[in-house]
C-alpha positions, -999 to 999 in steps of 0.1 A, spaced: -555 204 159 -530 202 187 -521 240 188 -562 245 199 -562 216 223 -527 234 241 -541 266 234 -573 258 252 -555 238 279 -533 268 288 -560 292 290 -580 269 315 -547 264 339 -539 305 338 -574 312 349 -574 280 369 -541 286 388 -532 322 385 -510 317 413 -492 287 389 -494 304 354 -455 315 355 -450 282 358 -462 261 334 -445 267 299 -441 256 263 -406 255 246 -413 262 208 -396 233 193 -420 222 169 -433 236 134 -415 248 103 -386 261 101 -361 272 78 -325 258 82 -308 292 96 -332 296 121 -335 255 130 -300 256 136 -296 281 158 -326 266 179 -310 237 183 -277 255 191 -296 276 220 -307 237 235 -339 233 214 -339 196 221 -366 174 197 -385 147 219 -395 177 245 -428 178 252 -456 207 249 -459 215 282 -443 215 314 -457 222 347 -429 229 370 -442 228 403 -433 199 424 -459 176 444 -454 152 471 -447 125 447 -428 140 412 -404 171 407 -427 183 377 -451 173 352 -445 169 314 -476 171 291 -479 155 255 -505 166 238 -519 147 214 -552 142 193 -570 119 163 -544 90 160 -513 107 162 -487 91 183 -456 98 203 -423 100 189 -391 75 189 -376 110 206 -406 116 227 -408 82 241 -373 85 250 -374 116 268 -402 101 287 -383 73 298 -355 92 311 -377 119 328 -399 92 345 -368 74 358 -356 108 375 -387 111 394 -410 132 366 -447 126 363 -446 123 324 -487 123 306 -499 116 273 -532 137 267 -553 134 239 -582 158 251 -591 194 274 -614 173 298 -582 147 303 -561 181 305 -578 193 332 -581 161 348 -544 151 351 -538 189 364 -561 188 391 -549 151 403 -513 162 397 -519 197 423 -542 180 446 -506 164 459 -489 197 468 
């Protein structure tokens, strides 16, 4: 289930990277809700196509790094594919992961540039 992989993912970075914790964050736009609410999330900028996480610390190479996550076959969005065009063309390191150890991976890479 994705919710476990980000949980698990988010746990690792905020005892990986105290220093970074504040900084990496999850904007609530998925799951169920009901049209009330739905519309006044997407009133207050709830945008769908946003991705799960978002590390915003810039490197030598990219502003900030936007995390998918992913697992079994699921797949990226019409709207997520999009938004990772447009964030990849304004300098945004944009990643696809389907797994913890790929997680951790693509952080460590990603801060090794600072």
């Amino acid at each position: 289930m994705e919710d476990d992989l980000q949980m698990a993912c988010v746990r690792w970075f905020c005892y990986q990277h105290q220093e970074l914790a504040i900084l990496l964050h999850h904007s609530p736009n998925g799951g169920f809700r009901n049209r009330r609410e739905a519309a006044r999330f997407k009133a207050m900028g709830t945008r769908a196509g946003f991705p799960d996480l978002v590390l915003l610390v810039p490197n030598k190479i990219h502003h900030a790094l936007f995390i998918e996550l992913k697992v079994g076959k699921n797949g990226q969005t019409e709207l997520q594919k999009d938004f990772q065009l447009k964030v990849e063309s304004m300098g945004y390191l944009y990643k696809v992961i389907r797994s913890f150890d790929e997680f951790m991976k693509e952080v460590e890479d990603y801060l090794r540039e600072l």
